[in-house]
C-alpha positions in Angstrom: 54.9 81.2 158.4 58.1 80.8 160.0 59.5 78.2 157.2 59.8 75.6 159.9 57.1 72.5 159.8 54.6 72.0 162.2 55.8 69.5 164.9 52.7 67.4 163.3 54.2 67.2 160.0 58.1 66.8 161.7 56.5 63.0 163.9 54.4 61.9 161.0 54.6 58.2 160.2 55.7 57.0 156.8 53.3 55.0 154.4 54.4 51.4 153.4 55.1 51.7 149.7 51.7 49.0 149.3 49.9 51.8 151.2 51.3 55.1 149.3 48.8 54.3 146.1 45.7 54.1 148.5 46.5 57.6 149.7 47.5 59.0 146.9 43.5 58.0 145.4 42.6 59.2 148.8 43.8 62.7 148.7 42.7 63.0 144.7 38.7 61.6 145.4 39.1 64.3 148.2 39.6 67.5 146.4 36.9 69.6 146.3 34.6 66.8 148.5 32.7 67.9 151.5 32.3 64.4 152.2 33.9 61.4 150.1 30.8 58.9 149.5 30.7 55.6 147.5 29.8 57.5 144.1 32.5 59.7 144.1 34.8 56.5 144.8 33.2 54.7 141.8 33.7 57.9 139.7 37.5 57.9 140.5 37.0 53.6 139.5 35.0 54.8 136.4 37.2 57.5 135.6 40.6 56.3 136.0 39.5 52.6 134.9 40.8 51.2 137.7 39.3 48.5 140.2 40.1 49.0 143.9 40.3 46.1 146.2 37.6 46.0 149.2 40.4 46.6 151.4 40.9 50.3 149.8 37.5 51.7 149.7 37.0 50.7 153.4 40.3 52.6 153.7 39.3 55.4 151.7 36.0 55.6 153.8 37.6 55.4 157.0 40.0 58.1 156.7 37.7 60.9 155.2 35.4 60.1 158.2 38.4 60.5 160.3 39.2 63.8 158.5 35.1 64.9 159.0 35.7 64.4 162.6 38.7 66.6 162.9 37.2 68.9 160.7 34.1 68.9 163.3 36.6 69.4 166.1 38.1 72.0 164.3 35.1 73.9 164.1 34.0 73.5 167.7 37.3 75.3 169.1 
């Protein structure tokens, strides 16, 4: 490492504040998932006791599939 960030962390956009929580349950349901399904979001729900709105989950879903497909590409190159 040369202690500088990558130029895709320097342009990345920032989060609306009503956004940040939905990533922040993002990144923890992540850890240590190969794939984030619909039980391991209703474990975090069951878990946490908290009750996310449709809006979220379809969020939630969305980007770990778009994280799969980078993950995919990743391992193609």
């Amino acid at each position: 490492m040369n202690g500088k960030a990558p130029l895709e962390l320097a342009n990345q956009p920032v989060l609306d504040e009503c956004l940040l929580e939905t990533w922040n349950i993002y990144c923890l349901i992540m850890q240590g998932c190969e794939a984030i399904s619909l039980k391991d979001i209703k474990a975090y729900c069951d878990l946490y006791d908290d009750k996310l709105d449709e809006w979220q989950i379809e969020a939630i879903l969305s980007l770990d599939s778009e994280r799969q497909k980078e993950w995919q590409t990743q391992l193609q190159s």
